[in-house]
Structure formats: structure tokens, C-alpha cells
KOLKELO-413494 format. One record per residue: x, y, z of N, C-alpha, C in turn; residue number from 1. Coordinates in Angstrom, 1 decimal, decimal comma, padded with zeros to 4 digits. Example, Ala and Ser with C-alpha at 12.3 -4.5 7.8 and 13.67 -1.06 7.14 Angstrom:
REM residues 2
n_x  n_y  n_z  ca_x  ca_y  ca_z  c_x  c_y  c_z  seq
013,2  -005,7  007,8  012,3  -004,5  007,8  013,2  -003,3  007,8  1
012,8  -002,2  007,1  013,7  -001,1  007,1  012,9  000,0  007,9  2
***
This chain:
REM residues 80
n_x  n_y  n_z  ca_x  ca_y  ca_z  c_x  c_y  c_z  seq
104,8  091,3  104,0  105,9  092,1  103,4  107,2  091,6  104,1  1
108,3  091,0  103,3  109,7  091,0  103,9  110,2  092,1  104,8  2
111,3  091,7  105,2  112,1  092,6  106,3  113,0  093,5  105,2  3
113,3  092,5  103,9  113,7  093,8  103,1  113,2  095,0  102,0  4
111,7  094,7  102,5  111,1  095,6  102,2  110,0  096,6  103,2  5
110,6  096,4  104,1  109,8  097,3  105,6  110,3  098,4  105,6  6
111,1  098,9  104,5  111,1  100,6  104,7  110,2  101,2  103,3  7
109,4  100,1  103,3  108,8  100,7  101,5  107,6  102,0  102,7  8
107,3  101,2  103,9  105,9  101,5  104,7  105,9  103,3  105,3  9
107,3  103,5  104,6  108,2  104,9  105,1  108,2  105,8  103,7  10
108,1  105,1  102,3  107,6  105,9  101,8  106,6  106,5  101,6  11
107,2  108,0  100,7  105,8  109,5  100,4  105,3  108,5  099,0  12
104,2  108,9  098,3  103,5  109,0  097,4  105,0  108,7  096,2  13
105,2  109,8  096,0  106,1  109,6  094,6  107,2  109,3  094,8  14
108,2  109,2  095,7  108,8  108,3  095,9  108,9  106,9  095,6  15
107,4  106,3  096,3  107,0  104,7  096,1  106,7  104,5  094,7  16
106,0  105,9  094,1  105,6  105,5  092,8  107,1  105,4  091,5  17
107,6  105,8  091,6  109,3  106,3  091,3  110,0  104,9  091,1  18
110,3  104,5  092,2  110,7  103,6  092,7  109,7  102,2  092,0  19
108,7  102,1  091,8  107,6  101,1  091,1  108,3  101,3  089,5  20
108,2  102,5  089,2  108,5  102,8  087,8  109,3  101,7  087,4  21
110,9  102,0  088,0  112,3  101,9  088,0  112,0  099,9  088,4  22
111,3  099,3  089,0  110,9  097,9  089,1  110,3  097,5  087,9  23
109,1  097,9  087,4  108,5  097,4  086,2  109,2  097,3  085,1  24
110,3  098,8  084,9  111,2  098,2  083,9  112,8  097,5  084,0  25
112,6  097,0  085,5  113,9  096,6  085,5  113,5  095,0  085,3  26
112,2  094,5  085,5  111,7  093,3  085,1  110,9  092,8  084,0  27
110,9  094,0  083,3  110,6  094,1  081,8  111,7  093,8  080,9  28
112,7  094,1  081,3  114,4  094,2  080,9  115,1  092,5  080,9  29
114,4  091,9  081,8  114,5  090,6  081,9  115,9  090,6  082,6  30
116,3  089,1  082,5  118,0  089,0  082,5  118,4  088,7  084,0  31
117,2  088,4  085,0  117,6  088,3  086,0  117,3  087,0  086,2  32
117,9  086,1  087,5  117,8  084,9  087,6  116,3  085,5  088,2  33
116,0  083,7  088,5  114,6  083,5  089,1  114,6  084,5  090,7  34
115,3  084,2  091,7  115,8  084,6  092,8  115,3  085,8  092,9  35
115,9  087,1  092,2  116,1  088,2  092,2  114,9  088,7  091,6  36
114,5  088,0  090,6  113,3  088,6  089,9  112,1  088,6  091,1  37
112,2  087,4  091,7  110,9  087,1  092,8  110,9  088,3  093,7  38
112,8  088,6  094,1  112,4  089,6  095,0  112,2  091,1  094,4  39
112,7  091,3  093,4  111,9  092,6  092,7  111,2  092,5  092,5  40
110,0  091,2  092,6  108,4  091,5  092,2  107,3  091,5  093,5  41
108,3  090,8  094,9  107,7  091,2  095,9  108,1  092,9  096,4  42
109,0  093,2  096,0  109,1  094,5  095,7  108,1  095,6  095,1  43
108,0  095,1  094,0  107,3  095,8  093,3  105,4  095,7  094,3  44
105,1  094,6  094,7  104,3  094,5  095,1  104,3  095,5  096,3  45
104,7  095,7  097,2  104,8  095,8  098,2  104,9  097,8  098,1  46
105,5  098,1  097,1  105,7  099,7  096,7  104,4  099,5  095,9  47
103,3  098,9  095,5  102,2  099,5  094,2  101,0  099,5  096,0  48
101,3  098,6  096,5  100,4  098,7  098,0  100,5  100,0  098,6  49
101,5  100,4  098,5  101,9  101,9  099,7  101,2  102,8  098,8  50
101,3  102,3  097,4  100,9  103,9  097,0  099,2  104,1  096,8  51
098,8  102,3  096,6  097,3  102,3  096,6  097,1  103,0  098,1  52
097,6  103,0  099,2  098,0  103,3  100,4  097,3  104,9  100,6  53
098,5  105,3  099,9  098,5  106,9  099,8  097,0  107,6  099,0  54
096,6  106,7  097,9  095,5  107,3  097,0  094,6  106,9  097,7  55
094,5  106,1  098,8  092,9  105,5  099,3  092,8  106,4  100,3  56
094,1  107,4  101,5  093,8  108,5  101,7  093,8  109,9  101,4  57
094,5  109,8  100,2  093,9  111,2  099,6  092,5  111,1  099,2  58
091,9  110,3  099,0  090,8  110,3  098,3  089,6  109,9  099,3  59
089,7  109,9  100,9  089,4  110,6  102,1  089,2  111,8  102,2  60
090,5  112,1  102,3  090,4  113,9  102,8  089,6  114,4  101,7  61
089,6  114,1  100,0  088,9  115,2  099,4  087,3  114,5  099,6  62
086,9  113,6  100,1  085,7  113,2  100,0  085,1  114,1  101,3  63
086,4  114,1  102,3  085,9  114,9  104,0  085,2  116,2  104,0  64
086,7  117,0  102,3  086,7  118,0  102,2  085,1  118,3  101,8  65
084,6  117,4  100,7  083,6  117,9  100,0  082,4  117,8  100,5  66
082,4  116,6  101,4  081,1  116,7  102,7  081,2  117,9  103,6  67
082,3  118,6  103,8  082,6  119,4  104,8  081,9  120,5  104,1  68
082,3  120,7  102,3  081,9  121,8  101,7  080,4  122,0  101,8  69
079,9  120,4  101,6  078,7  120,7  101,0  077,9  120,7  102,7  70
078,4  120,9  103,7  077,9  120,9  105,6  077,4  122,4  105,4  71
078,5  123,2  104,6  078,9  124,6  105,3  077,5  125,3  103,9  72
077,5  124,7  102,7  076,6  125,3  101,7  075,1  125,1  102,1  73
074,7  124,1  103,2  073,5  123,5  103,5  073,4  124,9  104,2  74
074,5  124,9  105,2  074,1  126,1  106,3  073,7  127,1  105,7  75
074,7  127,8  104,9  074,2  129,5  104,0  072,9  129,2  103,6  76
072,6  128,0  103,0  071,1  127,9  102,3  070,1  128,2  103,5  77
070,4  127,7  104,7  069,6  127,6  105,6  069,4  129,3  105,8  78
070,1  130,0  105,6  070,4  131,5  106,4  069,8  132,3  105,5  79
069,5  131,9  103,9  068,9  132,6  103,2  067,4  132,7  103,1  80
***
């Protein structure tokens, strides 16, 4: 990741995703020299990472949560 994009590592979730939007169609729109385009696509790169980022740990905690659920449902079964 560039240095001009080391504050992507600082975005939340919908922020980075927001921000991705506002890239895809700014390079869908075309019209930009090569230059610019490269760096709005290492951009774009670099914001779809943070947010794969954010989903690979939400999708932790609900996995934690659901082993944690199913820790606590073994126990009650045990007690019955």
C-alpha cells in the first residue's frame, strides 16, 4: 500500500465501503489520464482490502459468538 493511501488502514467498515463506491464510479466515468486512473485503482484496491478486513472479523466474532452459544446450550443440556 502507498503512503497515499496509509490512512485507508484507519478506516470503519462503511466509510471504506463508501469511499470504494465513489472509486468504482469515478473509474467507470473514465476521462482520467493513465496516472490518476492507476492511482484510483490502487486506491480502490487498497479500500476493498480494509473492508474484506472488517468482514473477515465480523465474521469471527459471530462464529465466537455461536460456539460460545452453542458451549453454554451443551451445558443446560448437561443439567437436564
Amino acid at each position: 500500500m502507498s503512503d497515499t493511501n496509509s490512512d485507508v488502514a484507519e478506516l470503519g467498515y462503511e466509510r471504506a465501503r463508501d469511499e470504494l463506491v465513489n472509486v468504482v464510479k469515478m473509474l467507470e466515468q473514465g476521462g482520467l489520464d493513465l496516472d490518476d486512473s492507476l492511482a484510483l485503482w490502487e486506491r480502490g484496491e487498497a479500500l476493498a482490502k480494509r473492508c474484506e478486513e472488517h468482514l473477515a472479523g465480523a465474521r469471527q466474532r459471530v462464529e465466537n459468538a455461536l460456539a460460545h452459544a452453542d458451549d453454554t446450550d451443551d451445558e443446560y443440556d448437561e443439567d437436564d
